[in-house]
C-alpha positions in Angstrom: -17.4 -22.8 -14.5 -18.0 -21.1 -11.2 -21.2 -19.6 -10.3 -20.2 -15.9 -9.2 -23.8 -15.0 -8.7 -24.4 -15.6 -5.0 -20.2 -14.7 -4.6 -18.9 -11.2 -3.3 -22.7 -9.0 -2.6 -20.4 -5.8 -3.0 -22.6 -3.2 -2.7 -23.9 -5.0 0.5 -20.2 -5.2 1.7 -20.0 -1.2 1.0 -23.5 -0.4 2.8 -22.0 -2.1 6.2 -19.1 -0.3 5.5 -21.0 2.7 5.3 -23.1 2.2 8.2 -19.7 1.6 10.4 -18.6 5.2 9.2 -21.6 6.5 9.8 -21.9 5.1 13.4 -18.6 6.0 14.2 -19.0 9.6 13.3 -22.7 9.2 15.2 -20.4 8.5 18.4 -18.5 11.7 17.8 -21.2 13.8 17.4 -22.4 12.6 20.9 -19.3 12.5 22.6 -18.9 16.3 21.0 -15.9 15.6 19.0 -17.3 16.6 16.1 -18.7 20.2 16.9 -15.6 21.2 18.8 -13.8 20.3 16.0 -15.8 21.7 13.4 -16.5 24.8 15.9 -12.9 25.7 16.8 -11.7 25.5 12.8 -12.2 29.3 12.3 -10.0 28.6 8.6 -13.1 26.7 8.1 -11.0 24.1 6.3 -12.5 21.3 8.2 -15.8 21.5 6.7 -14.3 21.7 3.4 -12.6 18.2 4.4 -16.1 16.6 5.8 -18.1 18.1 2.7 -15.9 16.6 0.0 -15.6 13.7 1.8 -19.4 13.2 1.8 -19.4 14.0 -1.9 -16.6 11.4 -2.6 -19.0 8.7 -0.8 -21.8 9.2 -2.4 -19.6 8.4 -5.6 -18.1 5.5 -4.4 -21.2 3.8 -2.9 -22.3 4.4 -7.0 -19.6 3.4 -8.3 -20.0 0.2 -6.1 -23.6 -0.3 -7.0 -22.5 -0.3 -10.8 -19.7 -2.6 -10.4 -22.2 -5.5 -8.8 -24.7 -5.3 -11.2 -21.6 -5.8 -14.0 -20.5 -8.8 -11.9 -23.7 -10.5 -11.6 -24.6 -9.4 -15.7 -21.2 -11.2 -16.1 -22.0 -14.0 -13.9 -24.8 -15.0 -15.9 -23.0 -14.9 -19.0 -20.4 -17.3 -17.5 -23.3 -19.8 -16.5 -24.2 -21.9 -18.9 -27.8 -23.1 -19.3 -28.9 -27.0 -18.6 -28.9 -27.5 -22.4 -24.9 -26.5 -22.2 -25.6 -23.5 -24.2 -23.9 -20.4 -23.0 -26.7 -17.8 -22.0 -26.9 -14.7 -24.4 -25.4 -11.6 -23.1 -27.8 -9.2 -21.3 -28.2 -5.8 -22.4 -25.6 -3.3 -21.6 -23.2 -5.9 -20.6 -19.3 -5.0 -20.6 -18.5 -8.6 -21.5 -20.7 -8.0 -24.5 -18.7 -4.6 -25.3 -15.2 -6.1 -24.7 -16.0 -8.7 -27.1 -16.9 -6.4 -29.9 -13.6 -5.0 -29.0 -11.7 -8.3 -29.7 -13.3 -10.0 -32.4 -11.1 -10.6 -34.8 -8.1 -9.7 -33.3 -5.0 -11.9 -32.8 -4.5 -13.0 -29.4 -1.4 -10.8 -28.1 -4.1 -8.3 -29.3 -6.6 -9.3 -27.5 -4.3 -9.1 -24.4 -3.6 -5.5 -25.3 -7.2 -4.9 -25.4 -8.1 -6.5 -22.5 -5.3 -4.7 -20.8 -6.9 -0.7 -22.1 -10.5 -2.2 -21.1 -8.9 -2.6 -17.4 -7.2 0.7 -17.6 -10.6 2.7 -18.7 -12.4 0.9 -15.9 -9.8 2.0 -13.4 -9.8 5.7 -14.4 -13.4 5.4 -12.8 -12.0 5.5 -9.8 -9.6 7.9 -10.6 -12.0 11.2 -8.9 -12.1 9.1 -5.7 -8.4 8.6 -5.4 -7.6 12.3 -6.2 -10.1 12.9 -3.5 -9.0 11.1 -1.0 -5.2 13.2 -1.6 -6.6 16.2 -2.1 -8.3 16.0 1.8 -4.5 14.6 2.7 -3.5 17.9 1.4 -6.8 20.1 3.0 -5.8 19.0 6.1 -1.7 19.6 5.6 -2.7 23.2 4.7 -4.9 23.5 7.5 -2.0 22.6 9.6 0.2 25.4 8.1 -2.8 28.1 8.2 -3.0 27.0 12.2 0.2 27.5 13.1 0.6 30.9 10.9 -2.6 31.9 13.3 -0.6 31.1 16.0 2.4 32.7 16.4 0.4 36.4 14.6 -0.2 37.1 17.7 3.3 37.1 19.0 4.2 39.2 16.1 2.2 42.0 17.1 4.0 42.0 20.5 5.4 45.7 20.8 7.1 45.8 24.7 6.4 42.6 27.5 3.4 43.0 29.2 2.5 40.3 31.6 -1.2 41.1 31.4 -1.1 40.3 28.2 -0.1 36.9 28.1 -3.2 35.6 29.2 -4.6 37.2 25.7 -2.0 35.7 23.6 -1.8 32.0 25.0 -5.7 32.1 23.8 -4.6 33.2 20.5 -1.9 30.9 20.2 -4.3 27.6 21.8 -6.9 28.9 19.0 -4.1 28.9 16.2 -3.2 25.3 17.2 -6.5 23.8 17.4 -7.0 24.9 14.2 -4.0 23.0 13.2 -4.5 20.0 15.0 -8.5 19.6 14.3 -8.0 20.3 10.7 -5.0 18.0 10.5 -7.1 15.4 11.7 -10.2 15.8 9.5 -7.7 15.1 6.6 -5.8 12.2 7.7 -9.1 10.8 8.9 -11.1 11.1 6.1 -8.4 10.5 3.4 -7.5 7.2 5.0 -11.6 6.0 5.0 -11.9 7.1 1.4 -8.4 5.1 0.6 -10.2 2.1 1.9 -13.7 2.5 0.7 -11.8 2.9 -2.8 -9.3 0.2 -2.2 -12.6 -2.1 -1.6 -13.5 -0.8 -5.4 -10.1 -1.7 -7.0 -9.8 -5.3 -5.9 -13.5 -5.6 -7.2 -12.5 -4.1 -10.5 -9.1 -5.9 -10.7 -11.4 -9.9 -10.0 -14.0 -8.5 -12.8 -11.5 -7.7 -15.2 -9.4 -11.3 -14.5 -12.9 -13.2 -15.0 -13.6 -11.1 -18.4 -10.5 -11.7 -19.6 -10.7 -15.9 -18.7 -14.3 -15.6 -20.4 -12.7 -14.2 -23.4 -9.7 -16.9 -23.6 -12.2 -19.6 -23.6 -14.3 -18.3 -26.0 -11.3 -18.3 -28.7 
């Protein structure tokens, strides 16, 4: 059997991760990206986007903590011990909970089983994923709200006055940043939590493969 234990540090892959977000958004802020953008939003929608985005990573880097300790609790209950001896399962263990689930069962139960238990574990990640679409869809209406802001002001036109162009194309520029800045917040931000998430799910997806191995050799 393979030693998992030193495989895949997950939560260590998710803090560098992290840290590259975090520097990158570190070089905005310098550069002054990041306050013109935030500055010029006057919907406000792109701190909407940044905030729930922030919450959303706090979750996953849980979420990603949790996962490691279950692969390294199932690691050692793959390992066996010199004796030969399979290791008895630690507290709290999924393993040890999945195979409450199947004892007993036939096998294309079992599958079933095993096929739920991957299902539940998923849904964990189910908040992060309607996250990550809900800031898609921030930053769509922030688009829509922008561009509504921008063409108000040519509404309220009553007769041509050239001296009042100059007072409507900064109306209109203000209407459009707020569309573009807010537009960008959510593509941005929904495409770092797709892959922080994604990161999550092909952890999930190897845990669940190993727990169901485990469970056809202990038959």
């Amino acid at each position: 059997m393979v030693d998992h234990r030193s495989e895949d540090p997950l939560f260590l892959y998710a803090l560098i991760l992290l840290g590259l977000i975090v520097f990158g958004f570190f070089l905005l802020g310098v550069s002054g990206l990041l306050a013109l953008a935030l500055t010029s939003d006057r919907s406000m929608i792109s701190w909407a986007i940044f905030a729930l985005y922030v919450m959303a990573t706090g979750h996953w880097l849980w979420r990603a903590w949790r996962l490691e300790q279950e692969r390294r609790l199932l690691a050692q209950v793959e390992a066996p011990e010199e004796d030969g001896e399979q290791v008895p399962f630690p507290s709290g263990c999924l393993l040890e909970v999945c195979l409450q689930r199947l004892e007993g069962k036939p096998p294309e139960r079992q599958a079933a089983l095993i096929e739920t238990l991957g299902d539940e574990l998923t849904n964990t990640h189910a908040a992060g994923h309607f996250i990550s679409d809900l800031l898609l869809k921030l930053g769509l209406t922030g688009t829509v709200i922008g561009f509504i802001l921008m063409l108000l002001p040519i509404g309220n036109i009553g007769e041509f006055d050239p001296s009042l162009m100059q007072q409507l194309l900064s109306a209109m520029s203000s209407g459009m940043a707020v569309a573009l800045y807010t537009t960008l917040a959510g593509l941005v931000t929904s495409t770092l939590l797709k892959l922080q998430y994604h990161m999550l799910d092909a952890s999930l997806a190897d845990l669940v493969n190993r727990v169901s191995a485990f469970t056809h050799t202990q038959r």
